[in-house]
C-alpha positions in Angstrom: 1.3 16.5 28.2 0.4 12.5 28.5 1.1 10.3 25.7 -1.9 9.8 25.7 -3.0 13.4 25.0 -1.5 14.1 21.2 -0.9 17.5 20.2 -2.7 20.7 20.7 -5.2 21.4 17.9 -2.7 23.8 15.8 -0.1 21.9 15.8 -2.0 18.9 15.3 -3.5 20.4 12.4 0.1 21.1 11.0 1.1 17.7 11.7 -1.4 16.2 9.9 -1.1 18.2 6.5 2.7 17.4 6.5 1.8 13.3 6.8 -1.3 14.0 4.3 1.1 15.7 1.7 3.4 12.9 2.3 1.3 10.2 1.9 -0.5 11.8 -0.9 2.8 11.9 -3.3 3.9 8.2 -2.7 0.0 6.7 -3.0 -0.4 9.5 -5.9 2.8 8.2 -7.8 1.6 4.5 -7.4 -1.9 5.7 -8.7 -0.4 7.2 -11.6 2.1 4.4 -12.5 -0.6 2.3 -12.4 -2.9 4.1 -15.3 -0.1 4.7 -17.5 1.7 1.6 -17.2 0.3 0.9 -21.2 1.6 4.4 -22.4 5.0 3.9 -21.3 5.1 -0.1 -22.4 4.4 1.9 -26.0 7.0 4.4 -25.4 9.8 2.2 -24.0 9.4 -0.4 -26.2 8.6 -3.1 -24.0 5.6 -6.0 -23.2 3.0 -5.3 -20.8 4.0 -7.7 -18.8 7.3 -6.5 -18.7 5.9 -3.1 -17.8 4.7 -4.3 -14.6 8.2 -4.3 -13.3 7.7 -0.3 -12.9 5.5 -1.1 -10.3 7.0 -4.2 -9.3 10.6 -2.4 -8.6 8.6 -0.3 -6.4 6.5 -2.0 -4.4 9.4 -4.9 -3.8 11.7 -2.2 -2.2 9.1 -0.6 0.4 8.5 -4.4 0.8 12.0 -5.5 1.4 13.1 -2.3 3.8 10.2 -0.9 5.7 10.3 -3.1 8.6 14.1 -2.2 9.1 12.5 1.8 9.1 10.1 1.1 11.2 12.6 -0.2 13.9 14.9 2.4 13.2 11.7 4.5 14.1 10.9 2.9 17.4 14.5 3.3 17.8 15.7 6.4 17.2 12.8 8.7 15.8 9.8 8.4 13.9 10.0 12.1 12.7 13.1 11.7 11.4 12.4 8.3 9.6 9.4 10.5 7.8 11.6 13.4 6.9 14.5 12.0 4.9 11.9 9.9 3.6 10.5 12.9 2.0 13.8 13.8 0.8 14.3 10.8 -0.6 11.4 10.5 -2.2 11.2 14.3 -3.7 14.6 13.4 -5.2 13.8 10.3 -6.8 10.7 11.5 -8.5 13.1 13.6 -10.8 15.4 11.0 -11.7 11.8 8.9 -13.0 11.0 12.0 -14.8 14.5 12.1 -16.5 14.5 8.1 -17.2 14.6 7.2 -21.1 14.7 3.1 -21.0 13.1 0.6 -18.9 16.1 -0.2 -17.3 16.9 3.2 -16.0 13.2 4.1 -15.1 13.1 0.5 -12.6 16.3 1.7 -11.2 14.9 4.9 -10.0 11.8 3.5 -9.3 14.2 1.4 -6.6 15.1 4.4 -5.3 12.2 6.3 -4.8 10.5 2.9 -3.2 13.1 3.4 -0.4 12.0 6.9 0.3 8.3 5.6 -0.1 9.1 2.9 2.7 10.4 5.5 5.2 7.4 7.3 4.8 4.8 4.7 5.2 6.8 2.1 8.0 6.6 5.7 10.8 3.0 7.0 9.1 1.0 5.2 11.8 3.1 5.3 14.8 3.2 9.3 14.2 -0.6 9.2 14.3 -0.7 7.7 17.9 1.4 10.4 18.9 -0.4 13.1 17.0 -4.3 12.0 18.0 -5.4 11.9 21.7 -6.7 8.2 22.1 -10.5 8.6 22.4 -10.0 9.8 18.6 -7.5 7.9 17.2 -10.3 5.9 15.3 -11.4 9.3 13.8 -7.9 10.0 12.8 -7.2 6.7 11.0 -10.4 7.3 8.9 -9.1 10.7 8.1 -5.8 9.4 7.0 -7.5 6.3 5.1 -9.4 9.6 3.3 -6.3 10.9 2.2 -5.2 7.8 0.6 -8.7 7.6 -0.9 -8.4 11.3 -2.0 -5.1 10.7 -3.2 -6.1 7.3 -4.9 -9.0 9.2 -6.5 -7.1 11.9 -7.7 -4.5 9.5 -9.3 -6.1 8.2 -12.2 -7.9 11.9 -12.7 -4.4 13.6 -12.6 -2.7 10.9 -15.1 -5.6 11.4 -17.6 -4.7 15.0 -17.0 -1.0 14.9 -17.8 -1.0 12.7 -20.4 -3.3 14.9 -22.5 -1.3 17.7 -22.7 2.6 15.9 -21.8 4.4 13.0 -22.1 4.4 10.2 -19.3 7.9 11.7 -17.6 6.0 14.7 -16.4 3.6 11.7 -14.1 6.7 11.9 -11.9 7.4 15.3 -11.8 4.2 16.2 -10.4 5.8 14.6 -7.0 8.5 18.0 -6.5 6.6 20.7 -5.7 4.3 18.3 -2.9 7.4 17.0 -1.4 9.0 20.4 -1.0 5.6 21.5 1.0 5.3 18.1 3.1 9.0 19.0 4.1 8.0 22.4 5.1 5.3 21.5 7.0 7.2 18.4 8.8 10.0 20.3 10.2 7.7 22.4 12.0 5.1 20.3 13.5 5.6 16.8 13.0 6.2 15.5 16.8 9.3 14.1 18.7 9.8 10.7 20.3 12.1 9.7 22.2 12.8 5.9 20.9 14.8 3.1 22.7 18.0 4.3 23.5 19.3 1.7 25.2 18.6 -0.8 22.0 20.9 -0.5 18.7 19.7 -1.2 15.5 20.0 -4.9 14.2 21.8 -4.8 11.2 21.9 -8.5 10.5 18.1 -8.6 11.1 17.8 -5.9 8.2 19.8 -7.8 5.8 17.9 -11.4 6.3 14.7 -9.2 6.1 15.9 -7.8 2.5 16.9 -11.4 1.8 13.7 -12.8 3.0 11.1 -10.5 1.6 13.2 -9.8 -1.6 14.0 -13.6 -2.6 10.6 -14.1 -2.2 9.0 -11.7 -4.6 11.7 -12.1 -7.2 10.7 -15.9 -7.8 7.4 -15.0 -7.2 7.7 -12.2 -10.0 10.3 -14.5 -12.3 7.8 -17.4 -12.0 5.0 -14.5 -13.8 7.4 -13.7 -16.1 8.0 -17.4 -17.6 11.8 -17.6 -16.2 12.9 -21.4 -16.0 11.9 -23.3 -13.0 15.0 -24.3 -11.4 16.1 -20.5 -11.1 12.4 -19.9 -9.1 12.9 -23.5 -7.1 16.8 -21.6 -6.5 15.1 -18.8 -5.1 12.4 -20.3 -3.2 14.8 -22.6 -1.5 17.1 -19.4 -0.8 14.1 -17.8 0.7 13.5 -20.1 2.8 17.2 -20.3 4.5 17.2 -17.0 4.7 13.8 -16.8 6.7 14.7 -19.4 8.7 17.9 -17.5 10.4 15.5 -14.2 10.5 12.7 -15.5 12.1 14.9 -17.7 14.3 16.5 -14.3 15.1 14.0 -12.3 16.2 12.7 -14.8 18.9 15.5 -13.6 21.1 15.1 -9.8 20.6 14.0 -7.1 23.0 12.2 -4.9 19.9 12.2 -7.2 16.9 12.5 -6.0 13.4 9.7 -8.8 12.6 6.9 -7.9 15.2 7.0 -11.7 16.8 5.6 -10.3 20.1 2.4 -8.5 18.3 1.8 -11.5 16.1 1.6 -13.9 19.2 -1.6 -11.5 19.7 -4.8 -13.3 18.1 -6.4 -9.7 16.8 -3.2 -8.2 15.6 -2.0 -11.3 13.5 -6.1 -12.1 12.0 -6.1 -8.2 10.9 -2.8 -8.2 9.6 -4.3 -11.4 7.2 -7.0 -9.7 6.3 -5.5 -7.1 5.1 -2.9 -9.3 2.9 -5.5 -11.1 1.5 -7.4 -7.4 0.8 -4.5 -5.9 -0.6 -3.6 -8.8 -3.0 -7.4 -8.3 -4.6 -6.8 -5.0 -4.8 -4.1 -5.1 -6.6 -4.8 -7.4 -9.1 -7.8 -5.5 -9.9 -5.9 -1.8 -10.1 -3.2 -3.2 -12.4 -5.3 -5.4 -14.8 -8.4 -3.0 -15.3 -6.4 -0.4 -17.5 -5.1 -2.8 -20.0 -8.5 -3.9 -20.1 -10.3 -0.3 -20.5 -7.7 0.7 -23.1 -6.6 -2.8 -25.0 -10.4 -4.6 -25.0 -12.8 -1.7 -24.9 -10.2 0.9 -27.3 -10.8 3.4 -24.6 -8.4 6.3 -24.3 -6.1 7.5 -21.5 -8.2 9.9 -20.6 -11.1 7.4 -20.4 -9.5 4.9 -18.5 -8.4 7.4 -15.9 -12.0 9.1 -15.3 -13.9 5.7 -15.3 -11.1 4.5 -12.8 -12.0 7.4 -10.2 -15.2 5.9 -8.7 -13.7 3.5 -7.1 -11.3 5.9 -4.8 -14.0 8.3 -4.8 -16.5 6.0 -3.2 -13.7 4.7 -0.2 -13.0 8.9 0.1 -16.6 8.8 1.2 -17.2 5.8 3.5 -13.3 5.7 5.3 -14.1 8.8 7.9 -17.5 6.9 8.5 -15.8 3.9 9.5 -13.5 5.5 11.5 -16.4 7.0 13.7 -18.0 3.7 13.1 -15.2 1.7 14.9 -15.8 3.4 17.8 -18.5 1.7 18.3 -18.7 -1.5 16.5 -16.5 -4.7 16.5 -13.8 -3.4 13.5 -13.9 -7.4 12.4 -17.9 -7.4 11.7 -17.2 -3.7 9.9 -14.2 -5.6 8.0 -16.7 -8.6 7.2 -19.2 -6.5 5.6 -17.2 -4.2 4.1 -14.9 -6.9 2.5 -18.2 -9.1 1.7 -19.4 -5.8 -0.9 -16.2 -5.4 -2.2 -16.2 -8.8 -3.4 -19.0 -8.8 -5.0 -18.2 -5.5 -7.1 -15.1 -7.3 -8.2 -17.4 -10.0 -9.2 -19.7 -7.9 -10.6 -16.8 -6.2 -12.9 -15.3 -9.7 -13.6 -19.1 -10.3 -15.3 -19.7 -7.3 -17.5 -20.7 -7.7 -21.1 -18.6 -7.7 -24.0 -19.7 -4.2 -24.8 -20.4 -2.9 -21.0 -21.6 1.1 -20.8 -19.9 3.8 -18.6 -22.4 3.9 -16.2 -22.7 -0.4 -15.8 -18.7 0.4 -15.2 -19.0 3.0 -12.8 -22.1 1.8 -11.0 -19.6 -1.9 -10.5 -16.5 0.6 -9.4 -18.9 2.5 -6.8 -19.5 -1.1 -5.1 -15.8 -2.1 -4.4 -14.8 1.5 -3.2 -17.8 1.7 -0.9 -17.0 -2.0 0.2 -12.9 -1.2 0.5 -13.8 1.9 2.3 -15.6 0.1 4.6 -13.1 -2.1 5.8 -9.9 0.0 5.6 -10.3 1.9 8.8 -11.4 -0.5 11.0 -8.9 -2.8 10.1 -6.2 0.0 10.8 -7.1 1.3 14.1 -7.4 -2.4 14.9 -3.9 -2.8 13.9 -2.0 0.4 15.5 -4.4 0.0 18.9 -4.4 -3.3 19.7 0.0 -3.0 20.0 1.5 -1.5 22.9 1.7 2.3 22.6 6.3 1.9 23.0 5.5 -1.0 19.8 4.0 1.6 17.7 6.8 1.4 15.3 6.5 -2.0 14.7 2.8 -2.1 14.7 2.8 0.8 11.8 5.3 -1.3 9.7 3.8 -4.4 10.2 0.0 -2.2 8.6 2.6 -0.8 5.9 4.1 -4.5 5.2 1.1 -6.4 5.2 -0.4 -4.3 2.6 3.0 -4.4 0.6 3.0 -8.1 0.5 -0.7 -7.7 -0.9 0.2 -5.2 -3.4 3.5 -6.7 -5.1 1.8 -10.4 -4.7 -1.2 -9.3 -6.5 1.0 -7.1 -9.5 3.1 -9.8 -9.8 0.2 -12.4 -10.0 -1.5 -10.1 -13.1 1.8 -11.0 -15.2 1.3 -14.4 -14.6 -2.5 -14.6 -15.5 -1.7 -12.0 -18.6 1.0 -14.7 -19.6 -1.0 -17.7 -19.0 -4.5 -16.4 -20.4 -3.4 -13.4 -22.7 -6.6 -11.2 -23.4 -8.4 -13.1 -21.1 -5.9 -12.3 -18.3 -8.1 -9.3 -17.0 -11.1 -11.3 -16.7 -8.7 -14.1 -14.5 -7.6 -11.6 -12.7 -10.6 -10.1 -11.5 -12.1 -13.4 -10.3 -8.8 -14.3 -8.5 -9.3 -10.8 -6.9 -13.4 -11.3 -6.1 -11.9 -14.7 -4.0 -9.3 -13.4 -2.6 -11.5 -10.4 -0.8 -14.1 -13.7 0.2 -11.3 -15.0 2.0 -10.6 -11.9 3.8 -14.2 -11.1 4.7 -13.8 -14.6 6.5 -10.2 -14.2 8.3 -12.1 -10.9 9.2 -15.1 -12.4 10.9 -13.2 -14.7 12.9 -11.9 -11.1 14.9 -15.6 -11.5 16.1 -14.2 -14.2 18.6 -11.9 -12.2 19.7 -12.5 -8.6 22.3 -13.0 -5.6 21.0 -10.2 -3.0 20.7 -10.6 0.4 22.1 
């Protein structure tokens, strides 16, 4: 069989359940930390903006270790990377559930962000093996639908829960999918063979931890009011430590940092976009609940179901910009879809002070449909425009790019709540609304660039 070729139908049909199950518990745990990140400020005793360090601890570990798993993929296997990721993460998920402080609950968030970051730095490069590639574009839109699935189902589930159980049981929920994804990957998930001839750089991993995790904690600190000189400490830390990484990686067959695929014009442009993407995103996802529940007096429940829209409306567009890539320029699809998204987020920053459901869910259609559009196409341009042996690195660099995004824009929400209190949604929907413009225009510059197949 060519490399070319993926897997026969049955198997490929296994294979994709066990990276859709997967997928779904880590994007599904995020989803539901998200919505109940008020309920457990209550419950722990805590600020919301200390809260935020539930998802914080999370999203900094994937950060901080998925380009060393993604090597290790391209290295030595990407089906293995996935699998103990899946362990990892199953595991984890209990010790949130059993968590009774804040401190204990960030601590196994930590955890169970390293098993999330094996699972998402090998989730693309497993699709290329997986997908002949004449289809590979269909496949990426199918995998951004489970993400939109699990997204949708997220805010749903956590409604769900919390009506009938305490917020613990929001991390329990992960068990029973792991156990099934690890089923399901043992049997079909394919081989490769890796590089066997290159050995994993540990020194690269460390100043990649350092890097990446310097970064975000004086990014994070700096939201949180800690004094300056500790953030100008950690700045000036991060950038020593960068220095020696990126210095390090020039000279490197298979980098850890992708310098060879960021020397090409398409690959680095997407992977901007979809920082800049990410980051709106994010501030939007985190701020909107304390929003719903603390401005409007909304319930759990009510926050969850008027959150599901959004997801619901990307479910529907992602496989239609998969098919759609195949035969458009992915950075005029990205344009587009990142110039509705924008405006939905602008539209939400402007509601009225006493805004109906349907003015809410009519405003949530518009940045799903709009994220939808763009998510596929800026994927398959990611994953196709990297040599096929690079597929490791490509993946991580999709995974990393929308990590940076992610933690950048939750830590940026504690900053704006700090600095504008109950008008910190508002802020942060506007910061989200320009940071999609600027995407929609690192996207259309693509246009200059040729098409990737």
């Amino acid at each position: 069989m060519s490399s070319t070729d993926g897997l026969p139908m049955p198997r490929r049909l296994g294979a994709i359940l066990a990276i859709a199950l997967g997928i779904t518990m880590a994007v599904l745990d995020g989803m539901i930390a998200n919505v109940a990140l008020p309920t457990i400020a209550d419950d722990l005793g805590t600020s919301p903006a200390n809260s935020i360090w539930v998802v914080n601890a999370y999203q900094l570990t994937i950060t901080m270790t998925l380009l060393s798993l993604s090597s290790l993929g391209d290295l030595w296997s990407y089906r293995k990377v996935y699998l103990i990721g899946l362990g990892l993460f199953s595991l984890t998920s209990g010790l949130c559930a059993l968590s009774d402080s804040l401190a204990t609950l960030t601590g196994a968030r930590v955890l169970q962000g390293l098993g999330a970051a094996a699972l998402m730095s090998v989730n693309g490069a497993l699709l290329r093996l997986i997908y002949p590639k004449r289809m590979l574009g269909r496949g990426i839109g199918i995998n951004t639908l489970v993400v939109a699935v699990s997204t949708a189902a997220g805010p749903t589930v956590a409604a769900g829960i919390l009506s009938v159980a305490n917020w613990p049981w929001l991390f329990a929920v992960n068990l029973p999918i792991g156990l099934a994804a690890l089923v399901m990957g043992f049997r079909f998930l394919p081989h490769n063979d890796g590089a066997k001839e290159q050995r994993f750089d540990k020194a690269s991993a460390l100043l990649n931890a350092l890097t990446f995790g310097l970064f975000f904690a004086a990014f994070s600190g700096f939201a949180q009011g800690q004094p300056l000189w500790l953030t100008a400490l950690e700045l000036a830390a991060t950038l020593v430590a960068g220095h020696f990484f990126v210095r390090r990686q020039l000279h490197q067959a298979y980098p850890l940092l992708p310098v060879d695929l960021l020397r090409i014009p398409i690959f680095s442009l997407s992977i901007c976009t979809s920082i800049c993407s990410f980051w709106a995103q994010m501030l939007a996802m985190v701020s909107i609940p304390f929003y719903f529940q603390k401005t409007l007096g909304l319930s759990e429940i009510e926050t969850g179901l008027l959150m599901t829209p959004w997801p619901l409306a990307t479910m529907v567009m992602a496989p239609i910009a998969g098919r759609l890539v195949e035969r458009f320029h992915g950075g005029m699809l990205g344009a587009i879809g990142l110039g509705v998204f924008a405006l939905g987020l602008l539209l939400l920053a402007l509601l009225p002070a006493a805004p109906s459901h349907l003015e809410i869910v009519l405003r949530m259609l518009v940045c799903g449909a709009g994220f939808g559009l763009f998510q596929s196409p800026n994927n398959h341009t990611i994953l196709s425009s990297a040599p096929r042996q690079r597929s490791g690195g490509a993946s991580g660099m999709l995974s990393t790019a929308r990590l940076i995004g992610q933690t950048s824009g939750a830590a940026m929400v504690a900053l704006l709540f700090n600095l504008f209190g109950g008008n910190g949604t508002h802020a942060a929907l506007i910061g989200a609304a320009l940071f999609a413009a600027v995407a929609a225009l690192v996207s259309a510059l693509r246009l200059t660039q040729p098409r990737v197949q």
